[in-house]
C-alpha positions as CSV (number, residue, x, y, z in Angstrom):
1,X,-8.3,-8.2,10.7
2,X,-8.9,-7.1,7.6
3,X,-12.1,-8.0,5.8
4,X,-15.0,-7.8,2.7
5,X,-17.7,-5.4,2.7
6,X,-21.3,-7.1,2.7
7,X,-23.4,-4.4,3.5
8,X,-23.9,-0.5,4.7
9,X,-26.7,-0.1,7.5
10,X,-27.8,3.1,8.6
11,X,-24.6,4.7,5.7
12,X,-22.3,2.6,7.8
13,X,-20.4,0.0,5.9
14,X,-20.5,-3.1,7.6
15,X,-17.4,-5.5,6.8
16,X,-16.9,-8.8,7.5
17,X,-13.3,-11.4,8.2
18,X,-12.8,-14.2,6.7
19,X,-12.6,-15.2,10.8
20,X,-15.7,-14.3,11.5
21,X,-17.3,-16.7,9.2
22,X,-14.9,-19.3,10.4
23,X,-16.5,-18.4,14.0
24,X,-19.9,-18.8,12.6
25,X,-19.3,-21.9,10.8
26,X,-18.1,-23.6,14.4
27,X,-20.9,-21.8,16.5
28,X,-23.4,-23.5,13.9
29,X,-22.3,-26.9,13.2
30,X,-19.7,-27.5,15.7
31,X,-22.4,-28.6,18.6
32,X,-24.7,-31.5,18.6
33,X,-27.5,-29.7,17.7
34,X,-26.9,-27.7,14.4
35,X,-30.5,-25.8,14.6
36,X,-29.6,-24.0,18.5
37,X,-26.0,-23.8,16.8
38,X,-27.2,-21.1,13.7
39,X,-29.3,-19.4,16.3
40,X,-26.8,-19.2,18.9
41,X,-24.8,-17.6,15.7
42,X,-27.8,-15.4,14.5
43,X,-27.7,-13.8,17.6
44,X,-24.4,-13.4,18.4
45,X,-24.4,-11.5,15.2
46,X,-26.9,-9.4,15.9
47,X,-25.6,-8.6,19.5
48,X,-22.3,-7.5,17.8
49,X,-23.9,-5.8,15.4
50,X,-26.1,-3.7,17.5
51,X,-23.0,-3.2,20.0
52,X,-20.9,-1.8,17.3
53,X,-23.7,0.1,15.1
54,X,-23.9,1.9,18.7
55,X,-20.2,3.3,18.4
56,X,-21.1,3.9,15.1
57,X,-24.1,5.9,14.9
58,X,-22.6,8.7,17.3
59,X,-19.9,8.8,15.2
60,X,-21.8,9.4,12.4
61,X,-23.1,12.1,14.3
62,X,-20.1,13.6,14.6
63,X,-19.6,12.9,10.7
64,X,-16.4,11.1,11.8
65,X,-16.9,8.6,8.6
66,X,-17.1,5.6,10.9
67,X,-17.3,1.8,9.4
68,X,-17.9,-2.0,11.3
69,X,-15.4,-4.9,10.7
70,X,-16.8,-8.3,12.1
71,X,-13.6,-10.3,13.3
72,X,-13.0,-13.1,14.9
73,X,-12.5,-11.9,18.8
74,X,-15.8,-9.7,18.1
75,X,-16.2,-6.5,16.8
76,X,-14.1,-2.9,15.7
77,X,-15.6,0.6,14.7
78,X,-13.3,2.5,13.5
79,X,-13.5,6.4,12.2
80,X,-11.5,9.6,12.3
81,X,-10.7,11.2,15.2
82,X,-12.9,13.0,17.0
83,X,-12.3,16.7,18.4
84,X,-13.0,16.5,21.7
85,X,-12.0,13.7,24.3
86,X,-16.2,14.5,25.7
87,X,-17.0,13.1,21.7
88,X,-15.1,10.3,21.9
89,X,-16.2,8.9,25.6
90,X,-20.0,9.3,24.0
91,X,-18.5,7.3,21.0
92,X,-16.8,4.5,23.3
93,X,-20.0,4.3,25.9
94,X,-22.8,3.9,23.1
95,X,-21.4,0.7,22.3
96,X,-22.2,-1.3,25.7
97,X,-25.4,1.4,26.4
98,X,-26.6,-0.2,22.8
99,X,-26.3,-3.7,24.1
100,X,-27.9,-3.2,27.1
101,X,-30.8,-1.5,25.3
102,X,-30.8,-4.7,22.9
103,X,-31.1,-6.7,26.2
104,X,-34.0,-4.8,27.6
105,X,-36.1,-5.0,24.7
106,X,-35.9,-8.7,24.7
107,X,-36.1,-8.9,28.4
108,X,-39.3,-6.7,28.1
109,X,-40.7,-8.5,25.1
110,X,-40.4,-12.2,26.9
111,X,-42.0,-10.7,30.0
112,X,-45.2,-8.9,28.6
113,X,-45.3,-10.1,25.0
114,X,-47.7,-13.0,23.9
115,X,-45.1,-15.3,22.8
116,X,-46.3,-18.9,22.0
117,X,-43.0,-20.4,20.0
118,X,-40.3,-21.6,21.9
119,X,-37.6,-21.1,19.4
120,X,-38.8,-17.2,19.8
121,X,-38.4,-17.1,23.7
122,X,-35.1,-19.4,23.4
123,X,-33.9,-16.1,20.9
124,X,-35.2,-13.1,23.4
125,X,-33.3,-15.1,26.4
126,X,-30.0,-15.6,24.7
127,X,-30.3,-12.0,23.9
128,X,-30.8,-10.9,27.5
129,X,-27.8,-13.1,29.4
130,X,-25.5,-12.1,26.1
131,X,-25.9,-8.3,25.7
132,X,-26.0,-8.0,29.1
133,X,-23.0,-10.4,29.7
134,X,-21.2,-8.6,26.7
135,X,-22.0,-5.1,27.3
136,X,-20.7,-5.4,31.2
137,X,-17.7,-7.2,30.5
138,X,-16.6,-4.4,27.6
139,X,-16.9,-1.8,30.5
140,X,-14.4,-3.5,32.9
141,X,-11.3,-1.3,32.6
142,X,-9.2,-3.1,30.7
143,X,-7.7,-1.5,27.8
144,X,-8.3,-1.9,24.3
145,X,-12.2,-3.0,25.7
146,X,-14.9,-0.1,25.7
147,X,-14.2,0.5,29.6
148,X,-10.4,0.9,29.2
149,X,-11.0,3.0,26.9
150,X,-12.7,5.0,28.8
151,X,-9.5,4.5,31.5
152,X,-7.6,5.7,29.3
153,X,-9.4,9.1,28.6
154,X,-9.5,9.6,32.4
155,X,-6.1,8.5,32.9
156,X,-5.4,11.5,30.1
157,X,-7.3,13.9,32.1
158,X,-5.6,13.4,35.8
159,X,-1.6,12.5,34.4
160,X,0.7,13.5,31.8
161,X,0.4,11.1,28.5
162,X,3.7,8.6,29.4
163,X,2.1,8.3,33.1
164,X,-1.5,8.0,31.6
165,X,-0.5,5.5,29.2
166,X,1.2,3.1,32.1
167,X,-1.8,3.4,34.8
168,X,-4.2,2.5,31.6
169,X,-2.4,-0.5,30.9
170,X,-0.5,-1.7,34.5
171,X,-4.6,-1.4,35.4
172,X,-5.7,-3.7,32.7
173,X,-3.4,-6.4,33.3
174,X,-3.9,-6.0,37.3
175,X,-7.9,-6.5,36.4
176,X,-7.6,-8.9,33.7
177,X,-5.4,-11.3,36.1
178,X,-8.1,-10.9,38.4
179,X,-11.2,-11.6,35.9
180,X,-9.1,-14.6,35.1
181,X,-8.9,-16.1,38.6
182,X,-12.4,-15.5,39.0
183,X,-13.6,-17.1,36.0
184,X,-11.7,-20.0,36.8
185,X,-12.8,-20.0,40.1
186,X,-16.7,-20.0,38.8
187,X,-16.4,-21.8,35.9
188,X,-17.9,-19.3,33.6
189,X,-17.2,-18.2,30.4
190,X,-14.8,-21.1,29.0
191,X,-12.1,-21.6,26.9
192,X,-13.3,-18.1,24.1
193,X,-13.4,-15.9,27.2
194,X,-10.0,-17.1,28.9
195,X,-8.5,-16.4,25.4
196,X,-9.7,-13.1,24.7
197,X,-8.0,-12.2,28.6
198,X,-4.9,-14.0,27.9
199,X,-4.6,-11.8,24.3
200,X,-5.8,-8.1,26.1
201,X,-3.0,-8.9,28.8
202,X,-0.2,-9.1,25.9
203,X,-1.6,-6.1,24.1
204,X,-1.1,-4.4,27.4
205,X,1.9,-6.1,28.0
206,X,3.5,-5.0,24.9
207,X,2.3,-1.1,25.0
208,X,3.9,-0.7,28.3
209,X,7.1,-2.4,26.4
210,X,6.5,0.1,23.8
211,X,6.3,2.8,26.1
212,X,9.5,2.5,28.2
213,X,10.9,6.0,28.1
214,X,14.4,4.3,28.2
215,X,13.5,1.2,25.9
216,X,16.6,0.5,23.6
217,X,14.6,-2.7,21.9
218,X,12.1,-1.7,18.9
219,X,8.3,-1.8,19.9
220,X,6.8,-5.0,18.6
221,X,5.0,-5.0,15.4
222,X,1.1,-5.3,15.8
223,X,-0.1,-8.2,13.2
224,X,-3.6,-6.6,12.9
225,X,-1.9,-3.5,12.0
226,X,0.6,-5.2,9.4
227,X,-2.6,-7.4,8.0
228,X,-4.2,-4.0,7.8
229,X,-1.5,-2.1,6.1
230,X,-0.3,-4.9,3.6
231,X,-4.7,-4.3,1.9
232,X,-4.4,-0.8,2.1
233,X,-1.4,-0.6,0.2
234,X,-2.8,-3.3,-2.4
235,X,-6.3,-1.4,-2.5
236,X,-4.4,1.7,-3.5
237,X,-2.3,0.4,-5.9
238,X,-5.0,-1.7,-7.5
239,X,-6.8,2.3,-7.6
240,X,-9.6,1.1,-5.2
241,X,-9.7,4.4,-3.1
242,X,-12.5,3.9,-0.8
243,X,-11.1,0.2,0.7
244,X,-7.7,2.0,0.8
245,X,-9.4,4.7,2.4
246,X,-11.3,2.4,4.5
247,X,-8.4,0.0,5.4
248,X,-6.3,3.2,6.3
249,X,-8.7,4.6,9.2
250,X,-9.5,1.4,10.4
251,X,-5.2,1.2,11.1
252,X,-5.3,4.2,12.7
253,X,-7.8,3.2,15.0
254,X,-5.5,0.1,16.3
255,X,-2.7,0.4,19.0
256,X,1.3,-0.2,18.7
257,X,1.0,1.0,15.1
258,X,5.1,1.9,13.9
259,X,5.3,5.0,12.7
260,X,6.2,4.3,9.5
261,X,2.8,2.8,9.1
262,X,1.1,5.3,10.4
263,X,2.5,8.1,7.8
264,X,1.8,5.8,5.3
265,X,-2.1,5.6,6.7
266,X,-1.9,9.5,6.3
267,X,-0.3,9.9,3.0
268,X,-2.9,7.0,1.6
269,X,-5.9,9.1,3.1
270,X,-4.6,12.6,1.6
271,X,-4.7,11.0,-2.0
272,X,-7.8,9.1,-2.1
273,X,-9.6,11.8,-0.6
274,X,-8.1,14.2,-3.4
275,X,-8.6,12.3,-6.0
276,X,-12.3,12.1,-5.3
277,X,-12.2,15.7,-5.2
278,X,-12.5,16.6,-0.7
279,X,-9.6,18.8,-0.8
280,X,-10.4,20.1,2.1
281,X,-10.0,17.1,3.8
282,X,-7.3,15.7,1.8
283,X,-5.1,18.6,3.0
284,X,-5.9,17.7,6.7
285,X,-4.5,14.8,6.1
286,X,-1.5,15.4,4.1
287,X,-0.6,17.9,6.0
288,X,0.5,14.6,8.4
289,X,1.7,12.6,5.5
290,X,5.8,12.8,4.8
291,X,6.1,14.6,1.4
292,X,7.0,11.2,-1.0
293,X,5.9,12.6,-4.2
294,X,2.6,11.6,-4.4
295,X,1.4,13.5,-1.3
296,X,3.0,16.8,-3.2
297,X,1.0,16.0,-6.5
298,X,-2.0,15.7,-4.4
299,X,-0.8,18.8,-2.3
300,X,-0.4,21.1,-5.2
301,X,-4.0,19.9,-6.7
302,X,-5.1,20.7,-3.2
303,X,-3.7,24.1,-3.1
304,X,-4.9,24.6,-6.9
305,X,-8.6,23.7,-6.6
306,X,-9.3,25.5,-3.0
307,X,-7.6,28.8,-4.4
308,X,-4.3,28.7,-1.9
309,X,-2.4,30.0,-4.7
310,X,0.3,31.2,-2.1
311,X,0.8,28.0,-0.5
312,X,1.3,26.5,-4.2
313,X,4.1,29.3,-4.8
314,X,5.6,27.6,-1.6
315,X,5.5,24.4,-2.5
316,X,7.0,24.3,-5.8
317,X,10.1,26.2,-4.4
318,X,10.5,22.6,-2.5
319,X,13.3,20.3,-3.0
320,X,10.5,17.7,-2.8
321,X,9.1,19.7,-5.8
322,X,11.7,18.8,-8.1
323,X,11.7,15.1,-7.3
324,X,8.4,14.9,-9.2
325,X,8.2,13.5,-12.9
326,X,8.6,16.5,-15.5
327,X,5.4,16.4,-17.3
328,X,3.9,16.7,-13.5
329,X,6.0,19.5,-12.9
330,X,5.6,21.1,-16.2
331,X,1.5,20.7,-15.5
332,X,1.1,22.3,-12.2
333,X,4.0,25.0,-13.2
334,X,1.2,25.7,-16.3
335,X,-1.8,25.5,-14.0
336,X,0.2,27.9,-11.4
337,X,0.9,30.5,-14.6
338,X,-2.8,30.3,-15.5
339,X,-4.1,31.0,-12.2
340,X,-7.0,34.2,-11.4
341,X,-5.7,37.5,-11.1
């Protein structure tokens, strides 16, 4: 799900899948009527937009770096973890509470306001029946939508993690089965909707596989996460810190991530964020990362630059230590020898 970034709005970069436009391209010329087909996709846009700035905007308030991807099933905000489990239900609900507040100010506006073009009340009204439609459906529990996650912070509050983590996701199927039958039944939403369902029952299906305490088979790879991991690692080896960066929060943020991935994530994080001089925030992180040795390069610049002259002492006494390159080892050994009395 990885994507390009067109844009920041607000300080929050807003990315974009290749996807997306894909979506965009159908919703606009795959209908009869190619001028109601770019609208339809102007305000879809804009729906997702708003839904997802709303995540992001109390996460920025929380200085939680957050950043918008624009994918093909919709949209993801992802951003560092918050401290509290009261932050990140506020983060979850402004998402849907923005979409509703999208849909009545159009509401509002094709009520009372003097509108003469029918183009512009054809845009308020498709804004109403699609936030609202959107924002409501997010908050059904079912996990990963905005509602289960919400679930799932409950869950956490009333059961033990392994028992929280099957009621979020034996609920979600339970609910999506029975969002499914109704849809059918009513014949609303078609073929986009009964796909979204079909792919949030697997993603449940395969956590709770995942999750067995006595599972003996390997949990299944996620392919957002690999898609994800395979640009972060190119970013950062092409030296582009800030997509690595990027591309490494926005995998934390996704479910059934292998471990392996997810130290990598870390490790990725701790020496982009050193090398653009946060060391305080690099050390959060690679204090996470498994010590390869370019996590203990970016340790010991870490420990050098904030003063933790003890903690360098430490680290070079490391077996890890010694695996670095001699001219690195002979440089921080210098800078350790040099250091304030």
């Amino acid at each position: 799900m990885a994507g390009f970034q067109l844009f920041s709005l607000a300080g929050v970069p807003v990315s974009v899948s290749p996807w997306y436009l894909l979506l965009l391209a159908y919703l606009a010329f795959g209908g009869q009527d190619m001028g109601q087909g770019m609208l339809l996709a102007a305000v879809i846009t804009f729906s997702l937009l708003a839904h997802e700035m709303g995540h992001a905007l109390v996460a920025r308030a929380y200085k939680l770096r957050p950043h918008v991807l624009l994918h093909g099933f919709g949209g993801l905000t992802g951003h560092e973890r918050p401290a509290t489990h009261g932050s990140e239900a506020l983060i979850v609900a402004a998402g849907p509470f923005a979409g509703l507040l999208v849909a009545a100010v159009s509401y509002l506006a094709l009520e009372y306001a003097p509108i003469t073009s029918q183009v512009t009340a054809s845009v308020l009204s498709t804004a109403v029946w699609l936030n609202v439609f959107w924002s409501l459906f997010n908050l059904l529990p079912m996990w990963p939508m905005d509602g289960g996650q919400l679930m799932r912070l409950g869950a956490g509050k009333a059961f033990k993690p392994a028992r929280a983590e099957r009621v979020t996701h034996i609920t979600s199927i339970v609910v999506v089965l029975m969002v499914a039958l109704a849809t059918y039944k009513v014949h609303v939403g078609g073929p986009m909707i009964m796909f979204i369902l079909a792919l949030t029952a697997w993603q449940n299906y395969q956590a709770l596989q995942a999750n067995k305490p006595q599972s003996s088979a390997p949990a299944r790879d996620n392919p957002f996460a690999r898609e994800l991991f395979d640009n972060a690692e190119r970013a950062y080896e092409r030296g582009d810190d800030d997509e690595a960066a990027r591309l490494s929060h926005q995998l934390r943020a996704e479910g059934n991530v292998p471990p392996r991935m997810l130290d990598r994530a870390w490790s990725i994080l701790g020496v982009t964020a050193t090398r653009k001089g946060e060391y305080e925030e690099a050390l959060s992180y690679l204090r996470r990362a498994p010590n390869t040795p370019d996590v203990v390069e970016a340790k010991a610049q870490c420990h050098y630059q904030l003063g933790m002259f003890d903690a360098l002492e430490a680290l070079v006494q490391t077996k890890e230590f010694l695996r670095l390159p001699n001219d690195t080892r002979s440089d921080i050994l210098a800078a350790l020898a040099e250091k304030p009395a």
